[in-house]
N, C-alpha and C positions, 0 to 999 in steps of 0.2 A: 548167737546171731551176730553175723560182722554188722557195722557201720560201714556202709559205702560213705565213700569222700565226696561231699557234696554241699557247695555252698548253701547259704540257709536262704532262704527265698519270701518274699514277700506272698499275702493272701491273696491281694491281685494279680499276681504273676501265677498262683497256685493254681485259679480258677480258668486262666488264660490259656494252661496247657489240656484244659478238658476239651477231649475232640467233638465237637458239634453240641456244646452246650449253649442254649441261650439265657444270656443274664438281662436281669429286668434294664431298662434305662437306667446312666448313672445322671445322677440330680449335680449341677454346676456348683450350688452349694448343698453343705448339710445343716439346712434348717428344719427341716422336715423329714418324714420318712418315706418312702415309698410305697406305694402299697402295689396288693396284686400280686401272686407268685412267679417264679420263672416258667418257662416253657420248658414242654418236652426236651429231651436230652440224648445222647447216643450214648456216652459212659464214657469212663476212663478206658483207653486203649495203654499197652506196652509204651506205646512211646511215650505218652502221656506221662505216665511212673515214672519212666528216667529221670523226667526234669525235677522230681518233689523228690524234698532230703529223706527219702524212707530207708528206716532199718532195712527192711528186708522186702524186694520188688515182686516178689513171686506171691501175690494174691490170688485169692478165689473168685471168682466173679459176686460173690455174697461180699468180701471184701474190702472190692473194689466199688462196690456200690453205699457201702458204710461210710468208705471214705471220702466219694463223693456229696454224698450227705451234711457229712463237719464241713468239708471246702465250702460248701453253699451256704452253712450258716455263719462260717466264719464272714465268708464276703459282705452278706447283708448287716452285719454289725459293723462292718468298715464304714468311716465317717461320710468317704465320696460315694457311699453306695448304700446308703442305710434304706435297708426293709424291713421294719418291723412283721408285716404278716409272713412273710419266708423266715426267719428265723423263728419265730411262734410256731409255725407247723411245722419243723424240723423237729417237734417234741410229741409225744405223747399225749394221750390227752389226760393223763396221772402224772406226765414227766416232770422232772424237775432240776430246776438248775440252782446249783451251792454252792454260795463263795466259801469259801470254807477259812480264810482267813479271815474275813469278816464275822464268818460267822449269821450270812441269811443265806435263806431258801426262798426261791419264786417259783410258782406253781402257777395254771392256767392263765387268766390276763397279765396277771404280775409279771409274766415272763418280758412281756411284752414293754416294760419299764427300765431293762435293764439298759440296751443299746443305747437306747437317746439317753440316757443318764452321763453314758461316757463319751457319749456326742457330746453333750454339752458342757462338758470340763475337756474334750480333746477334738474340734471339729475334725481334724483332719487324723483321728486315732485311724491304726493300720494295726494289723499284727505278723511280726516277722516268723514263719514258722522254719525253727532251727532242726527239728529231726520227730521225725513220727513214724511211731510205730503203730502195725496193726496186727490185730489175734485174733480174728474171729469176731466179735462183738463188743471188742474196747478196742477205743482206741486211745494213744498215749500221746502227747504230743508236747514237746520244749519249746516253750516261745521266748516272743518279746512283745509287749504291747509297748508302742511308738505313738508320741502323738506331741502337739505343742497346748501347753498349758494356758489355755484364752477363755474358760469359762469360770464364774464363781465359783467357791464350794462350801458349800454351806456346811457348820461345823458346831457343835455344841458353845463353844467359844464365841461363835461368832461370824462373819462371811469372811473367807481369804479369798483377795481380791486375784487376779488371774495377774501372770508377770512374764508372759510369752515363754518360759519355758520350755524346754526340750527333756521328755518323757522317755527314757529304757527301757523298761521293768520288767523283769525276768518272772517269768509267769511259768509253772507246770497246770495242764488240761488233758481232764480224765475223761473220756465220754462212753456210757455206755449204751447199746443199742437194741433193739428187738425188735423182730418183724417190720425193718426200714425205718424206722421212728427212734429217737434219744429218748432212754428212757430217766437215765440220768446224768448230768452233766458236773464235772467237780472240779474246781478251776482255783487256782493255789496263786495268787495276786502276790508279789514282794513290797507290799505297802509301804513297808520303812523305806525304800529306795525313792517307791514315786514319790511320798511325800516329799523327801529329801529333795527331789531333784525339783519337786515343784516350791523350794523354800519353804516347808511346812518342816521347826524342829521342833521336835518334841522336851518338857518342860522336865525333866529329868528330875533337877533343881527342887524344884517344889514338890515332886514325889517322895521324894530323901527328906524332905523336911517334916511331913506328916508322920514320921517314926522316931 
């Protein structure tokens, strides 16, 4: 399957080319979340596709409706547009989402703890989507999650206090889907960078020492 040449595109600009979709109000700040789902929708049109870096444009209408789907929930986890209930019912109601670097899983409310987590260590997190592919019921997608480092973060050690840093992090996102709902989500974080770029280094030093 070729790569079309196509620059990588922000979430908001992603959601921007859906023809006659309406998104909930975006809130001035993200102190809170939104509540309340979006409105009915027309779908992704052909034009629509050109503008997102997708592997390959020639979807199905099942598809393109998958894909629609991740765009809506990618948006509502955006810091200037956090909704917690639209990202919640983008899942299943068994579905689950796994950092899988980390190493947790959230299932039904918990889901719902995830977004405002990285609201509140990135108010202004965005995610840059570099290239996504779709197959029928996965979808693959390379990103970035972007965002300035202005919240605490609490830490076995102790609070690392915020230091306005600027966020990259090269992120892989696996979603899988069924009967229009995610049923599971697996999302591949480059923690050693964010840390890195948020001044957080790790203690190397004294790991070497205990052998």
């Amino acid at each position: 399957m070729k790569l079309l040449g196509r620059k990588s595109i922000t979430v908001a600009a992603a959601i921007a080319v859906l023809g006659g979709l309406s998104i909930a109000a975006v809130p001035s700040q993200a102190a809170g979340p939104v509540t309340g789902s979006t409105a009915a929708h027309a779908g992704l049109t052909p034009g629509d596709l050109a503008k997102l870096p997708l592997t390959d444009r020639h979807l199905t209408k099942h598809e393109r409706a998958n894909l629609e789907l991740v765009l809506r929930a990618y948006q509502s986890a955006e810091g200037k547009s956090l909704d917690v209930d639209t990202f919640v019912s983008s899942f299943a109601k068994d579905g689950v989402f796994n950092d899988m670097v980390a190493g947790n899983s959230y299932r039904g409310k918990a889901l719902g703890d995830v977004p405002p987590y990285m609201v509140s260590l990135f108010p202004d997190v965005h995610r840059e989507l570099k290239r996504i592919t779709v197959n029928g019921d996965v979808i693959s997608i390379e990103l970035a999650i972007q965002g300035t480092f202005e919240g605490p973060l609490e830490t076995p050690a102790g609070t690392v206090q915020p230091t306005g840093a600027r966020v990259d992090v090269p992120t892989a996102d696996f979603w899988y889907l069924h009967d229009g709902k995610v049923e599971q989500f697996n999302c591949y974080v480059g923690y050693s960078t964010m840390y890195a770029q948020m001044g957080v280094n790790f203690d190397w030093a004294s790991a070497v020492g205990k052998h």
